[in-house]
N, CA, C and O atoms as a GROMACS GRO file, in nm:
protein
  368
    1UNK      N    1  -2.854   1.416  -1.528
    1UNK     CA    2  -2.870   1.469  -1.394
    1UNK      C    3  -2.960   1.590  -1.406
    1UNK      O    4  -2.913   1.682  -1.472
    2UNK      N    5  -3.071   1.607  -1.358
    2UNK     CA    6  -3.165   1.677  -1.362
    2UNK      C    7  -3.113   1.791  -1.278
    2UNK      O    8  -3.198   1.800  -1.189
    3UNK      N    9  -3.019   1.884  -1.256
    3UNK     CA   10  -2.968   1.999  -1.192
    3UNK      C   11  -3.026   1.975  -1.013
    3UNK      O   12  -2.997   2.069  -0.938
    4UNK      N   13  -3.088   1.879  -0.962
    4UNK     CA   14  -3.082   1.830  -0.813
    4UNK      C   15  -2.983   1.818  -0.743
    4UNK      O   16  -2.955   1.698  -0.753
    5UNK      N   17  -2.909   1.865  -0.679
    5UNK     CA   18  -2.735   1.755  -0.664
    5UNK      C   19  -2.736   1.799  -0.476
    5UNK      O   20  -2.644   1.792  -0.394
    6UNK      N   21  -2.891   1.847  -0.459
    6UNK     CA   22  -2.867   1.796  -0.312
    6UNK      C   23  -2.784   1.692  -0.206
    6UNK      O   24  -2.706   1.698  -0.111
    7UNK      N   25  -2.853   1.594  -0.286
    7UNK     CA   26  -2.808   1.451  -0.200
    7UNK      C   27  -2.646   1.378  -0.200
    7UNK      O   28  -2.585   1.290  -0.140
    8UNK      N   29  -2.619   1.509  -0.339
    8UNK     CA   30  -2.485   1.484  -0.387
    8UNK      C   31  -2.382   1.496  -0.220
    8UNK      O   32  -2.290   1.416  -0.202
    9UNK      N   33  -2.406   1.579  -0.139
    9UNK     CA   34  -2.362   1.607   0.009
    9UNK      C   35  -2.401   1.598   0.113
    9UNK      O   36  -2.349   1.664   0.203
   10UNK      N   37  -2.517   1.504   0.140
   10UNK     CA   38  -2.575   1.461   0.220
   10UNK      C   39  -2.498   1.392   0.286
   10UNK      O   40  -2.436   1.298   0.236
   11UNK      N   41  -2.486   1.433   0.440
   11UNK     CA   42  -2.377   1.347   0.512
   11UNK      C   43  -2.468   1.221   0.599
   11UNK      O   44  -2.588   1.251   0.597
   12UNK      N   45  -2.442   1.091   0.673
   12UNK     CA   46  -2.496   1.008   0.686
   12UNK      C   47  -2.579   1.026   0.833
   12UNK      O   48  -2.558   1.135   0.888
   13UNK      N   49  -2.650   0.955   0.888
   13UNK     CA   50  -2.713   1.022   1.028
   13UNK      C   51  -2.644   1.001   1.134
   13UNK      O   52  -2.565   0.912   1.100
   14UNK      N   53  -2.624   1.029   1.246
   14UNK     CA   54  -2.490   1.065   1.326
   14UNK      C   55  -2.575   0.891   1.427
   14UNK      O   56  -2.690   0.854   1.449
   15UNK      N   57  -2.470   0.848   1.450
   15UNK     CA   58  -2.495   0.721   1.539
   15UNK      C   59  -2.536   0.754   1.665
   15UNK      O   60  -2.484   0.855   1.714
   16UNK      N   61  -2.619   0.691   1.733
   16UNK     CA   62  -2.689   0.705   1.840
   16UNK      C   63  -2.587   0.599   1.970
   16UNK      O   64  -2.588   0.624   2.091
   17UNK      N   65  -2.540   0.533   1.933
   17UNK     CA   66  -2.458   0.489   2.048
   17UNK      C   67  -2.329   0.360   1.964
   17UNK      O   68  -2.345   0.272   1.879
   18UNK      N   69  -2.202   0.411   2.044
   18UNK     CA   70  -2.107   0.357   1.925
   18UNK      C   71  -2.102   0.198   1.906
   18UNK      O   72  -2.085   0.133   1.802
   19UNK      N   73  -2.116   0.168   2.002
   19UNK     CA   74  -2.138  -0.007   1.952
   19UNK      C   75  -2.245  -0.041   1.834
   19UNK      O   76  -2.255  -0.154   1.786
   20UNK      N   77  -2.336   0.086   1.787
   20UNK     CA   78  -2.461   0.032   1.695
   20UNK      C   79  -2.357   0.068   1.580
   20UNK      O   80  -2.432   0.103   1.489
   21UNK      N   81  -2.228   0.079   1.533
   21UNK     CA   82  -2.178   0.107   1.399
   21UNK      C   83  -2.138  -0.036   1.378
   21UNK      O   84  -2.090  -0.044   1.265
   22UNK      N   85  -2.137  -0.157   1.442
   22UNK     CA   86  -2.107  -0.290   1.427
   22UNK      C   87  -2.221  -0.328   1.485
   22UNK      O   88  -2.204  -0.436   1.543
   23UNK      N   89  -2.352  -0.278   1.497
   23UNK     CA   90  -2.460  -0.375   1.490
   23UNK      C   91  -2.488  -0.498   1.389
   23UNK      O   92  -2.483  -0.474   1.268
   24UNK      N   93  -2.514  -0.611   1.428
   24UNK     CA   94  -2.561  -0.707   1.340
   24UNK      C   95  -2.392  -0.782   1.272
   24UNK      O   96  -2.391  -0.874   1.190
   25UNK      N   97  -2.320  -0.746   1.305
   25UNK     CA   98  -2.154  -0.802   1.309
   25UNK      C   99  -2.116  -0.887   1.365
   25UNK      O  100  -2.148  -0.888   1.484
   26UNK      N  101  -2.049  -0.978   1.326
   26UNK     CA  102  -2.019  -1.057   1.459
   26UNK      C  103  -1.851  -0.987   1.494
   26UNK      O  104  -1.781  -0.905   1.436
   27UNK      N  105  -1.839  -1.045   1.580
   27UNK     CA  106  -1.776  -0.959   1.672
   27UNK      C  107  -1.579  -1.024   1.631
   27UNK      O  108  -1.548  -1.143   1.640
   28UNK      N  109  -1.509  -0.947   1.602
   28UNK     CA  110  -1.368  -0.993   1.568
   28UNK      C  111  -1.282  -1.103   1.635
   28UNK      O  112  -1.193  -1.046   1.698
   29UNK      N  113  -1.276  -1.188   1.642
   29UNK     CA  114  -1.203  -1.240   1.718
   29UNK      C  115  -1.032  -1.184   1.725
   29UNK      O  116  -0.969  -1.201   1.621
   30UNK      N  117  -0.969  -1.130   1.821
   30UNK     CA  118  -0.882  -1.117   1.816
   30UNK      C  119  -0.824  -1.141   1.903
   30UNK      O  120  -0.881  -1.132   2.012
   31UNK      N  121  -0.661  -1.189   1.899
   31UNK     CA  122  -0.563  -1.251   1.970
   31UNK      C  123  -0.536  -1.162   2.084
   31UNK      O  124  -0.574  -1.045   2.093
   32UNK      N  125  -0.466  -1.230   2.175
   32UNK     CA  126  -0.428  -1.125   2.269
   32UNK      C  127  -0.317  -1.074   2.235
   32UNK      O  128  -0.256  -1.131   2.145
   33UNK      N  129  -0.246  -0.930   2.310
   33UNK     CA  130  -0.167  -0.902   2.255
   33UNK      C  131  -0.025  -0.936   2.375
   33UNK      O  132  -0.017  -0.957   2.496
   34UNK      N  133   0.079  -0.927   2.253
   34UNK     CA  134   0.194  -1.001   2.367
   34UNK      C  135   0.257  -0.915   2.406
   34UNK      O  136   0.298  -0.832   2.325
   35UNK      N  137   0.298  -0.898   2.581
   35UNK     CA  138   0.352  -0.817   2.609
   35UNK      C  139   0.548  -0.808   2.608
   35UNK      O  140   0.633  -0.884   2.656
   36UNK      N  141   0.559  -0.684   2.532
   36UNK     CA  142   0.681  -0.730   2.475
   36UNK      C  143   0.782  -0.599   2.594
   36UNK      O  144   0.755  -0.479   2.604
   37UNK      N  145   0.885  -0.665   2.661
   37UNK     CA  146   0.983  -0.545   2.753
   37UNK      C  147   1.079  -0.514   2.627
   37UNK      O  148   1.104  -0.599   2.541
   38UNK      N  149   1.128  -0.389   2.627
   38UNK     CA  150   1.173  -0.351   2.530
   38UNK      C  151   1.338  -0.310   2.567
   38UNK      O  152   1.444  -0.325   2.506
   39UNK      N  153   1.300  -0.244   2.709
   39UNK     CA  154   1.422  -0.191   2.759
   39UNK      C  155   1.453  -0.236   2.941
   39UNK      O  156   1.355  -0.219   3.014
   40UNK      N  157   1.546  -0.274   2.989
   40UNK     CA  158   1.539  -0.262   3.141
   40UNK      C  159   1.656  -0.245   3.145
   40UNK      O  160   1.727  -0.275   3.049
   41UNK      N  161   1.711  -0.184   3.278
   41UNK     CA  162   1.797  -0.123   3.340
   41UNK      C  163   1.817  -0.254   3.443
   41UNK      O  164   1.757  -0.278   3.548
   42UNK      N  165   1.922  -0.328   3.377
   42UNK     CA  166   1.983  -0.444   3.450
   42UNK      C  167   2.094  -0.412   3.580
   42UNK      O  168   2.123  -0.473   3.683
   43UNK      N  169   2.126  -0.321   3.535
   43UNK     CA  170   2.278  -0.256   3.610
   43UNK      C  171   2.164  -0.204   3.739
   43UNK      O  172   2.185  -0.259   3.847
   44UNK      N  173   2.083  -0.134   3.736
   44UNK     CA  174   1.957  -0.076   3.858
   44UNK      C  175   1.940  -0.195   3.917
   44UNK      O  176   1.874  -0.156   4.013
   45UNK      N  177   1.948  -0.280   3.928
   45UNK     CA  178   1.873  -0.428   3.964
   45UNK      C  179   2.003  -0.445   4.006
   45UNK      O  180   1.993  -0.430   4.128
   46UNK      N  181   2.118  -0.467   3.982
   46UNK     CA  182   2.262  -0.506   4.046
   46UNK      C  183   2.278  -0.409   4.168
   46UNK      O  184   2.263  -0.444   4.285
   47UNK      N  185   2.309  -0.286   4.126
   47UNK     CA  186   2.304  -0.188   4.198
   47UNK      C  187   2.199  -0.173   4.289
   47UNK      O  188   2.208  -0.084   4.374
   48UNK      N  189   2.138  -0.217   4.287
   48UNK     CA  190   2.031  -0.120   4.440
   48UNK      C  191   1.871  -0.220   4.464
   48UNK      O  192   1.797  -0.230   4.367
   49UNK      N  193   1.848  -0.261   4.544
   49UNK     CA  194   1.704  -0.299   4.630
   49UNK      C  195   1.603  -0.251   4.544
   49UNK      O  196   1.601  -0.132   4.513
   50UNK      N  197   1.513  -0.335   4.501
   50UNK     CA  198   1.418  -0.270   4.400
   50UNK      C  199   1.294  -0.322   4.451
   50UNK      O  200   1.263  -0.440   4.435
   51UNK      N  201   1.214  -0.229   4.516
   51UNK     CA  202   1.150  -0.266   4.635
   51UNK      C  203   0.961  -0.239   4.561
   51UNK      O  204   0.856  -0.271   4.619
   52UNK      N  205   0.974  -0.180   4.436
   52UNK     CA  206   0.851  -0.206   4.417
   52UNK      C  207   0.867  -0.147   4.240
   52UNK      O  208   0.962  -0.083   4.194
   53UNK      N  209   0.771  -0.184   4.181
   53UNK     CA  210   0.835  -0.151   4.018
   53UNK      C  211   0.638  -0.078   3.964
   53UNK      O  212   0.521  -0.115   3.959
   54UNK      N  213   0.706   0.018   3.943
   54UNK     CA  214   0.544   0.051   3.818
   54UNK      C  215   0.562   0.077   3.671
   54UNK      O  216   0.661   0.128   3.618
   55UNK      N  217   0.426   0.024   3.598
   55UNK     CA  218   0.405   0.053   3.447
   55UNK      C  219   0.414   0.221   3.414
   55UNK      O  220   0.392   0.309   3.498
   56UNK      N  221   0.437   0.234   3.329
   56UNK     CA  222   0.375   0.388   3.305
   56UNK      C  223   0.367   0.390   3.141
   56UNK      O  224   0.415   0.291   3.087
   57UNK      N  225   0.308   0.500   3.050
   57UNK     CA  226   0.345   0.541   2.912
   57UNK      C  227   0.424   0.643   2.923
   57UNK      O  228   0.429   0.716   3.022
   58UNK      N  229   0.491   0.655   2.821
   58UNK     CA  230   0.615   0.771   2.768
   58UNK      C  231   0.554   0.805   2.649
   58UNK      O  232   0.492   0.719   2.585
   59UNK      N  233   0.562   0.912   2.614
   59UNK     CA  234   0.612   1.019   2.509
   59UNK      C  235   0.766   0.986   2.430
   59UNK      O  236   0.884   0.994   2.464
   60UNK      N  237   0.707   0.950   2.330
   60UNK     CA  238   0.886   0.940   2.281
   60UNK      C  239   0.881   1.051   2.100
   60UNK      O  240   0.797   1.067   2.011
   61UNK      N  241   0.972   1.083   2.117
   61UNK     CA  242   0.981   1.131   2.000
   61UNK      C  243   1.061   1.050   1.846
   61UNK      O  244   1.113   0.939   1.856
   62UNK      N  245   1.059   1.108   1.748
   62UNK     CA  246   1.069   0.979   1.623
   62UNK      C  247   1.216   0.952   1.603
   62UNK      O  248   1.240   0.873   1.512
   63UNK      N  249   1.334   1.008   1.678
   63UNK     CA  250   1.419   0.946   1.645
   63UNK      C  251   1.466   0.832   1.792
   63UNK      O  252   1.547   0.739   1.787
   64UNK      N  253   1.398   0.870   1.893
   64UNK     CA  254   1.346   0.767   1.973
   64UNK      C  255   1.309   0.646   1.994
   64UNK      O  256   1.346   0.555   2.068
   65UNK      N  257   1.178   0.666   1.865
   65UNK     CA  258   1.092   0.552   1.871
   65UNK      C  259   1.142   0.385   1.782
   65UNK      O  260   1.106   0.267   1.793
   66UNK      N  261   1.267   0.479   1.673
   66UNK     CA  262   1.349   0.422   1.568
   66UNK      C  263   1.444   0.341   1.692
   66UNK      O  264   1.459   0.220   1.707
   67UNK      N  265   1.486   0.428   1.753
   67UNK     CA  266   1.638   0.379   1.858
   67UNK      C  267   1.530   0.247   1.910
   67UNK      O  268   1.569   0.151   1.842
   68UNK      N  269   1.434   0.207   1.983
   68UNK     CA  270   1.336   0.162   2.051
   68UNK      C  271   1.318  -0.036   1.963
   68UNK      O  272   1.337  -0.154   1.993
   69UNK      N  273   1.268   0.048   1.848
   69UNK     CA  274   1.286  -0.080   1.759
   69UNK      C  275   1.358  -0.118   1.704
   69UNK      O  276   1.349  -0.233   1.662
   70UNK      N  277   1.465  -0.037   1.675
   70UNK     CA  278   1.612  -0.096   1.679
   70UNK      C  279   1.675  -0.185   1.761
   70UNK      O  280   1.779  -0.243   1.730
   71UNK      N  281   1.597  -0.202   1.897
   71UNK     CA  282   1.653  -0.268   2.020
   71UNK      C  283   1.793  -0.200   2.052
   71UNK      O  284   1.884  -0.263   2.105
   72UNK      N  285   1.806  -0.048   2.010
   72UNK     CA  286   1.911  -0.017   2.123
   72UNK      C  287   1.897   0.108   2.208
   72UNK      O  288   1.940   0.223   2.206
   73UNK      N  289   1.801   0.017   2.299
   73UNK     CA  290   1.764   0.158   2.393
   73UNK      C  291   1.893   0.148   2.511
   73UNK      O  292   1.960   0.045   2.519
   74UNK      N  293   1.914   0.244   2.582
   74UNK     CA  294   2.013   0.283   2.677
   74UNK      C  295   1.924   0.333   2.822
   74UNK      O  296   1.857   0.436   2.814
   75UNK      N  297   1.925   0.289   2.896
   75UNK     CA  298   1.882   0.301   3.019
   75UNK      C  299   2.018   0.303   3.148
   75UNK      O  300   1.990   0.329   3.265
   76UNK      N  301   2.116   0.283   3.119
   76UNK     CA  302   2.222   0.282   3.202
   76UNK      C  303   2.268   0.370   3.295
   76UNK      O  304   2.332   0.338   3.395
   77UNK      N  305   2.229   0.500   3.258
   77UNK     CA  306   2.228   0.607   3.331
   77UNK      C  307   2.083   0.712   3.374
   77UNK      O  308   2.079   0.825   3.422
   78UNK      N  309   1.982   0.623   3.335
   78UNK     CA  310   1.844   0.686   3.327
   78UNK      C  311   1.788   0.648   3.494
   78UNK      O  312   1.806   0.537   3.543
   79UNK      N  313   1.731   0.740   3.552
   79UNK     CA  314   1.666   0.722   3.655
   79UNK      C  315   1.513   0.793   3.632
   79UNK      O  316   1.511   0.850   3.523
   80UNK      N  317   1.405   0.802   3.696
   80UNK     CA  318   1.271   0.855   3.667
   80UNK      C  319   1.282   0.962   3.827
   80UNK      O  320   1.359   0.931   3.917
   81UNK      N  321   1.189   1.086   3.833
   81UNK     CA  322   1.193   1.206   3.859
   81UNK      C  323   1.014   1.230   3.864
   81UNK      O  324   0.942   1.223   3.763
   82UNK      N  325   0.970   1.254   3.989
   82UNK     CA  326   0.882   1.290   4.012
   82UNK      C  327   0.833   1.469   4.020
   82UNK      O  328   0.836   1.516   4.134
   83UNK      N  329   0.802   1.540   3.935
   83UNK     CA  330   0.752   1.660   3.989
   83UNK      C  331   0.638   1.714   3.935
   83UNK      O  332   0.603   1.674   3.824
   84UNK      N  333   0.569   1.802   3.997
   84UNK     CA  334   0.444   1.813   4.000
   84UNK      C  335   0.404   1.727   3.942
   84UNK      O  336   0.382   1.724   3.821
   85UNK      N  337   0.386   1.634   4.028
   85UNK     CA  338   0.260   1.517   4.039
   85UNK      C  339   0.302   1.429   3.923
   85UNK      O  340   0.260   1.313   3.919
   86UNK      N  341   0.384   1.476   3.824
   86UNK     CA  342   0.412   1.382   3.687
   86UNK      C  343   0.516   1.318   3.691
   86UNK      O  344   0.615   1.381   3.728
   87UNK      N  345   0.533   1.186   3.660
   87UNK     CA  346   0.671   1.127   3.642
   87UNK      C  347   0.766   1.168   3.530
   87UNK      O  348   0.714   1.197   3.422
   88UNK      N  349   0.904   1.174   3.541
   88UNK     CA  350   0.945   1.213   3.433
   88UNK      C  351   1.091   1.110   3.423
   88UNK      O  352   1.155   1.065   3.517
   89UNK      N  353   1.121   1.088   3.244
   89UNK     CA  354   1.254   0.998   3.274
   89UNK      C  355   1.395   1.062   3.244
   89UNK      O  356   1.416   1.119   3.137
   90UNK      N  357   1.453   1.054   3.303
   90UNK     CA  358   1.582   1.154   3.336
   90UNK      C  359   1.686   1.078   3.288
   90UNK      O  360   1.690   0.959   3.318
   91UNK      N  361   1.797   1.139   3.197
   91UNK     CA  362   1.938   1.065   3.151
   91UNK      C  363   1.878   0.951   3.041
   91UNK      O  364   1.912   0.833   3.051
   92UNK      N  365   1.800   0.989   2.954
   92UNK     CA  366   1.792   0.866   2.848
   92UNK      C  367   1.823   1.000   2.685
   92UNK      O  368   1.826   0.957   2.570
   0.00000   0.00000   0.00000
């Protein structure tokens, strides 16, 4: 090594638009994904008129996310809570 070691850290040229980092690729085929319900509040559905239903994401934290794929989530006493403007889930 001739004491040069420029190129030794030369970082690569920054991409000009992100689809060109799989230029000339063919393109993945991938499956769709299956939508899996994890938890519902059956007893809410006995109990009371359910007059319109929405998706949302949660925040869960890791001993949560364990309970989740465990399949023993608890919704029995959980209702959702609107304030400032954010939904929130209450009693889980």
């Amino acid at each position: 090594m001739g004491g040069d070691d420029r190129d030794l850290h030369r970082l690569p040229p920054p991409l000009r638009d992100p689809r060109e980092r799989h230029a000339g690729r063919p393109d993945r085929v991938s499956e769709p994904m299956s939508v899996k319900t994890i938890a519902t509040n059956r007893r809410a559905r006995f109990d009371y008129e359910i007059l319109d239903t929405f998706e949302a994401g949660i925040v869960l934290l890791g001993s949560e996310v364990k309970s989740l794929r465990d399949g023993q989530a608890d919704l029995k006493d959980a209702y959702a809570h609107v304030h400032r403007g954010e939904m929130w889930l209450v009693g889980v």
